[in-house]
LOVOGU-992281 format. One record per residue (C-alpha): residue in one letter; x, y, z. Coordinates in Angstrom, 3 decimals, decimal comma. Example, Ala and Ser with C-alpha at 12.3 -4.5 7.8 and 13.67 -1.06 7.14 Angstrom:
# LOVOGU-992281
> aa;c1;c2;c3
> A;12,300;-4,500;7,800
> S;13,670;-1,060;7,140
This chain:
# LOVOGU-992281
> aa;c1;c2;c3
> X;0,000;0,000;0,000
> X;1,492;3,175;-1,199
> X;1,479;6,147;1,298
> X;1,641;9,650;0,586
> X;5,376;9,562;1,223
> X;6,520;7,058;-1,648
> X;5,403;9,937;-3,637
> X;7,830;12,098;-1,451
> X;10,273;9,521;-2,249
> X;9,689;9,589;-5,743
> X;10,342;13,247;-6,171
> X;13,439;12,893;-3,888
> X;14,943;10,493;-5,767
> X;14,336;12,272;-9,498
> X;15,855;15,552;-7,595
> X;18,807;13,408;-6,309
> X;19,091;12,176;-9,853
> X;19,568;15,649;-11,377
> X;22,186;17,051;-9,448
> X;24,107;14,124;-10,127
> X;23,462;14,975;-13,555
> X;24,281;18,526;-13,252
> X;27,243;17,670;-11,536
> X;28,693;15,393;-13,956
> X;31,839;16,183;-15,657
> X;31,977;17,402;-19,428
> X;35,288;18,344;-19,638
> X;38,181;18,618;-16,870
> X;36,891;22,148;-15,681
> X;33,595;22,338;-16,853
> X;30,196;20,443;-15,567
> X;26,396;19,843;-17,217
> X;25,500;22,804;-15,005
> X;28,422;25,303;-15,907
> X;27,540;24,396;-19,551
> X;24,141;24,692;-19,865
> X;24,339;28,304;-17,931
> X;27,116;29,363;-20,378
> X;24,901;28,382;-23,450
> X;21,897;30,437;-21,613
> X;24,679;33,624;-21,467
> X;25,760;33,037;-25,033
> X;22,012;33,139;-26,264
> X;20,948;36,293;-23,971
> X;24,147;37,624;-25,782
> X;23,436;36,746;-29,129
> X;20,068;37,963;-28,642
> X;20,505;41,261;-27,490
> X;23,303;41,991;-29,924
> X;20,681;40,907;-32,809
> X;18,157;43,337;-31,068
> X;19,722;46,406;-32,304
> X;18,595;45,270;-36,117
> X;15,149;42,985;-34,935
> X;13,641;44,889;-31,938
> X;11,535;41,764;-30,770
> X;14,477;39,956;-29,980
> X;14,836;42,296;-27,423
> X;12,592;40,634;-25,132
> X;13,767;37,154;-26,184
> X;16,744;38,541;-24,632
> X;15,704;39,959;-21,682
> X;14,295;35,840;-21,073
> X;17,256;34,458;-21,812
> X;19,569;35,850;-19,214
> X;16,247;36,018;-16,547
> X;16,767;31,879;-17,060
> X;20,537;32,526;-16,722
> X;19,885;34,266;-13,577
> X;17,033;31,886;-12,454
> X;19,192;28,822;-13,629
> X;22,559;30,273;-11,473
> X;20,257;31,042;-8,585
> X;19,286;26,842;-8,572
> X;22,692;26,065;-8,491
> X;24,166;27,757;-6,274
> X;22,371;25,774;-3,171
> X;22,629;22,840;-5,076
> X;26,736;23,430;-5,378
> X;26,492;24,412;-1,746
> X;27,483;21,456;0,890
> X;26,385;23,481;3,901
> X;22,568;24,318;2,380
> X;22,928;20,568;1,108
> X;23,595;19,060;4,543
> X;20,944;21,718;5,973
> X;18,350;18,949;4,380
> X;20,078;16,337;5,740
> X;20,756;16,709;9,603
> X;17,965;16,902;11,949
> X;18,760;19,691;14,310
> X;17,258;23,413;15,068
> X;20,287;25,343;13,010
> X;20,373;22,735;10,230
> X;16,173;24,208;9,596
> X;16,356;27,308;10,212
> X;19,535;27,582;8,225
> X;17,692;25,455;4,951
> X;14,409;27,802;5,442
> X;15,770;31,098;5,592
> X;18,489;30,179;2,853
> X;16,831;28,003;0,781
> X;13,836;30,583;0,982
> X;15,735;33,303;-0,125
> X;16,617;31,695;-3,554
> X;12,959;30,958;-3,620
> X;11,856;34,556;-3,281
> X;15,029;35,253;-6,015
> X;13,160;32,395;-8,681
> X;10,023;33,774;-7,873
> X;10,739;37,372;-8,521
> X;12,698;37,187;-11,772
> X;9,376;34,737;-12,821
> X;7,215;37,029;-12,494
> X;9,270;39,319;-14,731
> X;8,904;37,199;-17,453
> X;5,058;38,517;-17,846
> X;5,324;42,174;-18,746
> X;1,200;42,001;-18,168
> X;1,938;41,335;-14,805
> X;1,837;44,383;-12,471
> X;5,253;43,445;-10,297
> X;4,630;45,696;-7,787
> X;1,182;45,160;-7,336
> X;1,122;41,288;-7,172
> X;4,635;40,638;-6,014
> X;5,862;43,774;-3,542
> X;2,323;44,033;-2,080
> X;2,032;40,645;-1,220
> X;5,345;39,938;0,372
> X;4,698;38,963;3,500
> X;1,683;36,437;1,633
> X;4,888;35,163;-0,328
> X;7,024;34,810;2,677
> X;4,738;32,313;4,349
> X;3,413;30,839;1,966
> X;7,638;30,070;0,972
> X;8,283;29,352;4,328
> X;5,246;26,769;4,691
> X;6,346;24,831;1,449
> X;9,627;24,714;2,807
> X;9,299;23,240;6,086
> X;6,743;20,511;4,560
> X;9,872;19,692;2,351
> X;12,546;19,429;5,289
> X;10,450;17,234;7,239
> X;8,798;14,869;4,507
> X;12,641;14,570;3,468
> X;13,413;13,229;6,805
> X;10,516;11,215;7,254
> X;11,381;9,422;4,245
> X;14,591;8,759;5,056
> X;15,017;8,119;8,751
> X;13,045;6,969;11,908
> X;13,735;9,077;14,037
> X;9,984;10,178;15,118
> X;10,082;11,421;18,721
> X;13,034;13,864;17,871
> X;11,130;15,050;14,492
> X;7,692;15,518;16,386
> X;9,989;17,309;19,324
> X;10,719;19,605;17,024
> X;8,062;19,971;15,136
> X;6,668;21,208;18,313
> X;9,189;23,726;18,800
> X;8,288;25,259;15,756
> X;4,518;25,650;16,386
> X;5,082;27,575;19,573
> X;7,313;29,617;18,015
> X;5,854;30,400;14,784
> X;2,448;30,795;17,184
> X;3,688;33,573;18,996
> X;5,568;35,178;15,880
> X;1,884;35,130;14,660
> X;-0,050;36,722;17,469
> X;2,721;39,462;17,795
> X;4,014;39,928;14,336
> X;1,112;39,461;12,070
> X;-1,861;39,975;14,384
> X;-2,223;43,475;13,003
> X;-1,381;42,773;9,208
> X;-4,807;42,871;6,797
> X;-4,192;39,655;5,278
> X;-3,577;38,029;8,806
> X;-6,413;35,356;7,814
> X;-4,430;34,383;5,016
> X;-1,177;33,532;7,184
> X;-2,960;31,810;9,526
> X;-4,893;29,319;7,088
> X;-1,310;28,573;5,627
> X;0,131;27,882;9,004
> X;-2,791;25,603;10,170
> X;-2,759;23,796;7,179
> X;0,923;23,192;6,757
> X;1,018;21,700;10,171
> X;-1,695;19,562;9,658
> X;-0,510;18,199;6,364
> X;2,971;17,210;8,215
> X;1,260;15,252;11,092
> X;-0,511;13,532;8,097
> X;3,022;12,904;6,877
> X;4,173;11,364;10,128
> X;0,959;8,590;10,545
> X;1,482;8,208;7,235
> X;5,097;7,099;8,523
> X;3,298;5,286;11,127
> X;1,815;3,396;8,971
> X;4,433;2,314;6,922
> X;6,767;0,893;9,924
> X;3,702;-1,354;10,702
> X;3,273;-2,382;7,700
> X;6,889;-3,124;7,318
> X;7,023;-4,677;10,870
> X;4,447;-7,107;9,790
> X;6,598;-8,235;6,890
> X;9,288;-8,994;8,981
């Protein structure tokens, strides 16, 4: 019986597949990452120098080295073995360090996105809503670091311990931080349902060490 996460698993794995991928050696000094960035750069070059005779390469260029940018910002945590091990080690530093990191490059992917849709008032749907953004980032994030560990170790009392933790503290951070903010609704809803969806990850880990035990 598949649980909700062997899907977790799945999309681990596939991730864990790429950056091997990316990492992998073309030449002595050059990887699948480095070369596929400096092809993006060449383009966004190419691009803007034809611009100056065809104007509506112009924006054709302006893509290209947005998916330079966005493609650089990936890597960078990916090349990174302290924001690797951050999703890796179950401690208080090794989370906080992967949310407000890994966030950041998040909000960075996010906001040259957005830029690729000149219809798309920037200020009004992206500045105006930060704070919307930032929880919402930091929700999806902490799902991630604990469905990773939950997949991958069994260590339950210390990841409920701390999952704990972070409800009191993101509680208060709520009723002092946000209780005033017009969109404080919003937050909350994100919050509640975040934290319910991970203790639906950890029966769901339950589950699967009983059924696992009854193998044996």
């Amino acid at each position: 019986m598949k649980t909700t996460l062997n899907y977790f698993k799945v999309l681990f794995d596939c991730f864990n597949k790429c950056v091997i991928f990316l990492k992998k050696q073309v030449t002595p000094i050059l990887t699948v990452a480095g070369a596929i960035f400096l092809s993006l750069i060449c383009v966004a070059v190419v691009l803007f120098k034809l611009s100056e005779k065809i104007i509506f390469l112009k924006l054709l260029s302006f893509y290209a080295f947005s998916l330079s940018f966005i493609f650089l910002v990936i890597l960078i945590p990916i090349a990174n073995i302290k924001l690797g091990k951050s999703l890796t080690i179950i401690s208080h530093k090794s989370y906080f360090y992967f949310i407000f990191f890994i966030g950041m490059f998040v909000w960075l992917i996010l906001s040259e996105t957005i830029k690729f849709f000149p219809s798309i008032d920037y200020t009004k749907i992206f500045i105006d809503n930060t704070v919307n953004i930032i929880i919402t980032i930091y929700a999806f994030l902490t799902i991630i670091w604990f469905s990773y560990h939950l997949v991958y170790t069994n260590e339950l009392s210390k990841l409920r311990k701390n999952l704990q933790i972070y409800i009191v503290l993101i509680t208060f951070f709520q009723l002092f931080a946000l209780k005033k903010y017009r969109n404080f609704d919003y937050c909350i809803s994100i919050l509640v349902i975040t934290y319910i969806f991970i203790q639906y990850l950890f029966e769901s880990k339950n589950l699967e060490m009983e059924n696992n035990k009854k193998i044996l």
